[in-house]
N, CA, C and O of each residue as an XYZ file, in Angstrom:
440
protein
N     125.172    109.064    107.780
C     125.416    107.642    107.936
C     126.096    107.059    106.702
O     126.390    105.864    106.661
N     126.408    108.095    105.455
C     126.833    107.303    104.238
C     128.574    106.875    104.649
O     128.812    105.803    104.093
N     129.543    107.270    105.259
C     130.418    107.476    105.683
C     130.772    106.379    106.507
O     131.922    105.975    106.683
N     129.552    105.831    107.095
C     129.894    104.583    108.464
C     129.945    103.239    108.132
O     129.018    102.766    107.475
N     130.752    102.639    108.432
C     130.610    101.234    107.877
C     129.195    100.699    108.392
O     128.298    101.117    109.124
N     129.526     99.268    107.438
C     128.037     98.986    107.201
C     127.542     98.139    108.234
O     126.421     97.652    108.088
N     128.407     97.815    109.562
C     128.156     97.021    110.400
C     127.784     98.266    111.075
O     126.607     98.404    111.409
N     128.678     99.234    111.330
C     127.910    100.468    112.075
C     126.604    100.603    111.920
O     125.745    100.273    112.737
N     126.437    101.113    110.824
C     124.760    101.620    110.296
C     123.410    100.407    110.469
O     122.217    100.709    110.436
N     124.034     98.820    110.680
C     123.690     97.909    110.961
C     123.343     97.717    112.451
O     122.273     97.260    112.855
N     124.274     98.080    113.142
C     123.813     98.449    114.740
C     122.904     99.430    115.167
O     121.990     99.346    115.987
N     123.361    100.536    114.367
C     122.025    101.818    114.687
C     121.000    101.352    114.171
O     120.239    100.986    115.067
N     120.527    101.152    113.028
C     119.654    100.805    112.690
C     118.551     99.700    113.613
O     117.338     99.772    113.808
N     119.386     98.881    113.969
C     119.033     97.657    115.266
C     118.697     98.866    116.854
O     117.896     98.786    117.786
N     119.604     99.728    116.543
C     119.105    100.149    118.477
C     117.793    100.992    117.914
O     116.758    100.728    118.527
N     117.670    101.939    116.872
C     116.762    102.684    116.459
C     115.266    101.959    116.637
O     114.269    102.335    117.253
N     115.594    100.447    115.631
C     114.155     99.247    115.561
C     113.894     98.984    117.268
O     112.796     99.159    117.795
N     115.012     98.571    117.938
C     114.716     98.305    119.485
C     113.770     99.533    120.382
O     112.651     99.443    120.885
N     114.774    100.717    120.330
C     114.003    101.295    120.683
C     112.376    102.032    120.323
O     111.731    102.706    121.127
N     112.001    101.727    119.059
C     110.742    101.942    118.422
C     110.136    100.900    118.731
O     108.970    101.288    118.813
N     110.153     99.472    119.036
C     109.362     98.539    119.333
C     109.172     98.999    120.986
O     108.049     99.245    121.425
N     110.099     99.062    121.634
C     110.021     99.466    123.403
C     109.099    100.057    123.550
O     108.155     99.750    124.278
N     109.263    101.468    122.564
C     108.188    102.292    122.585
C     106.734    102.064    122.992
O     106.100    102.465    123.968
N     106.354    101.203    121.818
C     105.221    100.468    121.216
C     104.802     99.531    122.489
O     103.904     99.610    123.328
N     105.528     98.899    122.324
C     105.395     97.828    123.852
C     105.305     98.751    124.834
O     104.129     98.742    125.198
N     106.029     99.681    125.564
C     105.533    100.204    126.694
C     103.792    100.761    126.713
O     102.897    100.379    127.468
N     103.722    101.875    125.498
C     101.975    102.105    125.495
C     101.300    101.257    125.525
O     100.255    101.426    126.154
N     101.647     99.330    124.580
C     100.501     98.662    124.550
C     100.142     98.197    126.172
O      99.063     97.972    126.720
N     101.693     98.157    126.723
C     101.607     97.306    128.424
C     100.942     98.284    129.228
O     100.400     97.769    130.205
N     100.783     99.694    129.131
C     100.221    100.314    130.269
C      98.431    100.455    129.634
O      97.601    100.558    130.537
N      98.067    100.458    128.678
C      96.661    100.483    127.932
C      96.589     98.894    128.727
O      95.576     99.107    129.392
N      96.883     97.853    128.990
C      96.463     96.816    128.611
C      96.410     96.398    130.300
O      95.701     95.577    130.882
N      97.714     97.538    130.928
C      97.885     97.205    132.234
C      98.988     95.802    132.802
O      99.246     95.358    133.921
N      99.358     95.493    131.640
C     100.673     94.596    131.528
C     102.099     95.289    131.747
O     102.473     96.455    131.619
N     102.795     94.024    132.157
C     104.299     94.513    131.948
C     105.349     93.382    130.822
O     105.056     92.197    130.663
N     106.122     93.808    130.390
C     106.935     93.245    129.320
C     108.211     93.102    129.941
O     108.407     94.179    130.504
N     109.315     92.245    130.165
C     110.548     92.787    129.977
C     111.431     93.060    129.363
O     111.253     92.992    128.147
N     112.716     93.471    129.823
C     113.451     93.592    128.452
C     114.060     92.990    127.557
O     114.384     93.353    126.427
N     114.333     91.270    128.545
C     114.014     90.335    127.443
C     113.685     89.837    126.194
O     114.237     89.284    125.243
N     111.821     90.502    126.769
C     110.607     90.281    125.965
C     111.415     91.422    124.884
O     111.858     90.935    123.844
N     111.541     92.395    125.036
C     111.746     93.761    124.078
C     112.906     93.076    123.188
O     112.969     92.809    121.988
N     113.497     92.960    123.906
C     114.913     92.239    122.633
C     114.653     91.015    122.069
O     115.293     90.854    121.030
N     113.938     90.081    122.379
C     113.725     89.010    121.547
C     112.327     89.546    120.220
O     112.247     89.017    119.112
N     111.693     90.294    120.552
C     110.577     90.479    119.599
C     111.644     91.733    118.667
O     111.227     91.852    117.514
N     112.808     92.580    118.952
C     112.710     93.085    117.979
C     114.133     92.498    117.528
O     114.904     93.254    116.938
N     114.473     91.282    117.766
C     115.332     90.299    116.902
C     114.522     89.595    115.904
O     114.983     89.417    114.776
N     113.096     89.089    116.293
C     112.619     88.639    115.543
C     112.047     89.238    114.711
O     111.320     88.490    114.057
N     111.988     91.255    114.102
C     111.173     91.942    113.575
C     112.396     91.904    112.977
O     112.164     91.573    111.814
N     113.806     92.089    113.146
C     114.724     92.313    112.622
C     114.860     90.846    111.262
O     114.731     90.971    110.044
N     115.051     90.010    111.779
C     114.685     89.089    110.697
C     113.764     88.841    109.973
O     113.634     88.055    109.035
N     112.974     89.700    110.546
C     111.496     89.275    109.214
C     111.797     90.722    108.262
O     111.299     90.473    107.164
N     112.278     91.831    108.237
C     113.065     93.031    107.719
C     113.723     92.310    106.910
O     113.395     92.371    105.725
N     114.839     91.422    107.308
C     115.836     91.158    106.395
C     115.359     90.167    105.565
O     115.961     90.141    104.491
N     114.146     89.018    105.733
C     113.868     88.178    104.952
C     112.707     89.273    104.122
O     113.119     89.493    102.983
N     111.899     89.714    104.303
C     110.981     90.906    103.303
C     112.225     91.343    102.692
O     112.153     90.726    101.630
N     113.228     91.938    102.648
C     113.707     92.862    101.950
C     114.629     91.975    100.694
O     114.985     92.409     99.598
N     114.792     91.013    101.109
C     115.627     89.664    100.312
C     114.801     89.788     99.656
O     114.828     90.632     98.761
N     113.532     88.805     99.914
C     112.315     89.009     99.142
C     112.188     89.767     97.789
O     112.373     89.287     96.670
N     111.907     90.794     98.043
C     111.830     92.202     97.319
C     112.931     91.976     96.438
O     112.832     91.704     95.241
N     114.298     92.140     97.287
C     115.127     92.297     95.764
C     115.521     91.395     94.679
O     116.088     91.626     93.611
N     114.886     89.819     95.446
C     114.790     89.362     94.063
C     113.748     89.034     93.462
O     113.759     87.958     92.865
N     112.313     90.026     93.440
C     111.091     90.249     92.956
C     111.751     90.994     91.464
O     111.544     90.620     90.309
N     112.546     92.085     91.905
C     112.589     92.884     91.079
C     113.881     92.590     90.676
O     114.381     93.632     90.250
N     114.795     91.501     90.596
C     115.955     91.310     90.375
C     115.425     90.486     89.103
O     115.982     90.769     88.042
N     114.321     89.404     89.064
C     113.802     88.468     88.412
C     112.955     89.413     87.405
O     112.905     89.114     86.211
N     112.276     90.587     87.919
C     111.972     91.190     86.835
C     112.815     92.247     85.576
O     112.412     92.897     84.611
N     114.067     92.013     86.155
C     115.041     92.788     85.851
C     115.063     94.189     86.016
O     115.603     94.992     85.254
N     114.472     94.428     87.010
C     114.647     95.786     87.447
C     115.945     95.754     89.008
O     116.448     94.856     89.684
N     116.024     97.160     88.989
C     117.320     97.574     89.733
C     116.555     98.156     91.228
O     117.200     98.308     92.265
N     115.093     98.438     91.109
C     114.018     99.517     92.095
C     113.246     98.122     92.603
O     113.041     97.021     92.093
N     113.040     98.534     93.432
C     111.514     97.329     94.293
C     110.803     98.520     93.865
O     111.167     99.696     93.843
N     109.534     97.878     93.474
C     108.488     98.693     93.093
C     106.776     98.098     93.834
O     106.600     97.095     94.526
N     105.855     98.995     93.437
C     104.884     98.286     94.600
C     104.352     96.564     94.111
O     103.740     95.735     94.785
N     104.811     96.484     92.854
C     104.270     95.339     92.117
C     104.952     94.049     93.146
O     104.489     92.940     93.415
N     106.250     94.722     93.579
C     107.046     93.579     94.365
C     106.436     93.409     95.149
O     106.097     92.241     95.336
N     105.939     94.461     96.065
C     105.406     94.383     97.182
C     104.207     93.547     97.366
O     104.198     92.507     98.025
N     103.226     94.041     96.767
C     102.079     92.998     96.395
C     102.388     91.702     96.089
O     101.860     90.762     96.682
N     103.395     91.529     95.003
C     103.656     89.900     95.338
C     104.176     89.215     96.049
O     104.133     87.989     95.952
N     105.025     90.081     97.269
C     105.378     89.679     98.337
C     104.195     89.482     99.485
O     104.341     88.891    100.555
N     103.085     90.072     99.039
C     101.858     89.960    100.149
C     100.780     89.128     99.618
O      99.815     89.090    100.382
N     100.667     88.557     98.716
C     100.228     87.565     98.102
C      99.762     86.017     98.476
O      99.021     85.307     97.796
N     100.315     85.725     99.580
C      99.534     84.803    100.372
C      99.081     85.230    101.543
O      99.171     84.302    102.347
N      98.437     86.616    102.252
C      97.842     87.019    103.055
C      97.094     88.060    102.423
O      97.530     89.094    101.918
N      95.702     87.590    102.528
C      94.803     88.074    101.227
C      94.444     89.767    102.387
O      94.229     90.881    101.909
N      94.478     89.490    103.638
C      93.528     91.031    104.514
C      94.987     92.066    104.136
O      94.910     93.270    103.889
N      96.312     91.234    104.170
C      97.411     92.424    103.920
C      97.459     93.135    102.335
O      97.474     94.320    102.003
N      97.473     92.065    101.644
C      97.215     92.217    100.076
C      96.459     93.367     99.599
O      96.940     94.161     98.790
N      95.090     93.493    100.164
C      94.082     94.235    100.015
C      94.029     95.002    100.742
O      92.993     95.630    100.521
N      94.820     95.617    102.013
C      94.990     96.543    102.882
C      96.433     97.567    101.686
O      96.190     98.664    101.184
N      97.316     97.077    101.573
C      98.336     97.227    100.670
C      97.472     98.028     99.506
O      97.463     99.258     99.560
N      96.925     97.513     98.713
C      96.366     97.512     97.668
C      95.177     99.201     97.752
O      95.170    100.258     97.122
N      94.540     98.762     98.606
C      93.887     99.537     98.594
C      94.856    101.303     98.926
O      94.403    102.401     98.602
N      96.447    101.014     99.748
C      96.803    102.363     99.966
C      97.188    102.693     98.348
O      96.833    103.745     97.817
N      97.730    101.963     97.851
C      98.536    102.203     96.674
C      97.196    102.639     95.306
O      97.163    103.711     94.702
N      96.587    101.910     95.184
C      95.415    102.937     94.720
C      94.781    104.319     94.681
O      94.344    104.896     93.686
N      94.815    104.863     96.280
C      94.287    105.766     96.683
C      95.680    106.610     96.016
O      95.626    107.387     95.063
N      96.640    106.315     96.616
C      98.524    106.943     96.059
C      97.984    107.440     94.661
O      97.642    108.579     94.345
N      97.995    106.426     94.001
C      97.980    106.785     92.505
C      96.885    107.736     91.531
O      97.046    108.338     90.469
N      95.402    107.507     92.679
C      94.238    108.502     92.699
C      94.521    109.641     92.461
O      94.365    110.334     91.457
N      95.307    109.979     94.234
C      96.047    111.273     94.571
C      96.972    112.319     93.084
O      96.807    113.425     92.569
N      97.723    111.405     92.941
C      98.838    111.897     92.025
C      98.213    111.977     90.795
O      98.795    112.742     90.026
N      96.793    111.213     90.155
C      96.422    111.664     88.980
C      95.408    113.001     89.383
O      95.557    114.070     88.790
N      94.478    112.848     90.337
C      94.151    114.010     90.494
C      95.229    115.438     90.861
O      95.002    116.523     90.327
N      96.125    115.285     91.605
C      97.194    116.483     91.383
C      97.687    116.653     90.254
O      98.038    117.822     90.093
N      97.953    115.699     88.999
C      98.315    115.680     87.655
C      97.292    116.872     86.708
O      97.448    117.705     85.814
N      96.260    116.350     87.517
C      95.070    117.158     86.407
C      94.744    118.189     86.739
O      93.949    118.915     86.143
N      95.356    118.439     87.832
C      95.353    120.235     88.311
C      96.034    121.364     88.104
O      95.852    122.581     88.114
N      97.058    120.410     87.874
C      98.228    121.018     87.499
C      98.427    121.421     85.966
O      99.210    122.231     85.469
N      97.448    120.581     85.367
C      97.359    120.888     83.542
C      96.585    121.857     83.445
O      96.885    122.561     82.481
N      95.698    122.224     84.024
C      94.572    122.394     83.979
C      94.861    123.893     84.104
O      93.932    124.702     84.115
């Protein structure tokens, strides 16, 4: 995809999100015994699509303001920062992450 223009990779990317939400939506509608249409499917993953592009704005000027060039998890967290169950859902993976990697650190010295 490095090769494709960026409206290209902008469309795949969009049928890829569409079809991964369909997905999702079809298992939740037959568990639930509902139906969705495709409507429904394209307006919810227009609106996932913009909340992508506003998170990712977000982010880069978390770390644009910190003068970094990387989003890092610090961005992230302060991007989740007024939803305290995501914050601490977040929080708690990135902990365990860093657990992981010091205990593989110390095995590896060892």
């Amino acid at each position: 995809m490095a090769n494709l223009p960026d409206e290209e990779v902008q469309e795949r990317l969009k049928a890829a999100l569409w079809y991964s939400i369909g997905k999702i939506v079809d298992q939740e509608s037959l568990q639930r015994n509902r139906n969705a249409t495709p409507q429904f499917i394209g307006a919810l993953t227009d609106m996932v699509w913009h909340q992508i592009e506003s998170v990712a704005t977000d982010l880069e000027s978390f770390s644009q303001h910190a003068g970094r060039t990387t989003v890092t998890t610090d961005d992230v967290l302060l991007l989740a920062r007024r939803n305290q169950d995501l914050h601490s859902v977040i929080k708690d993976a990135i902990d365990k992450e860093k657990a992981a990697k010091m205990k593989a650190n110390s095995k590896g010295r060892g």
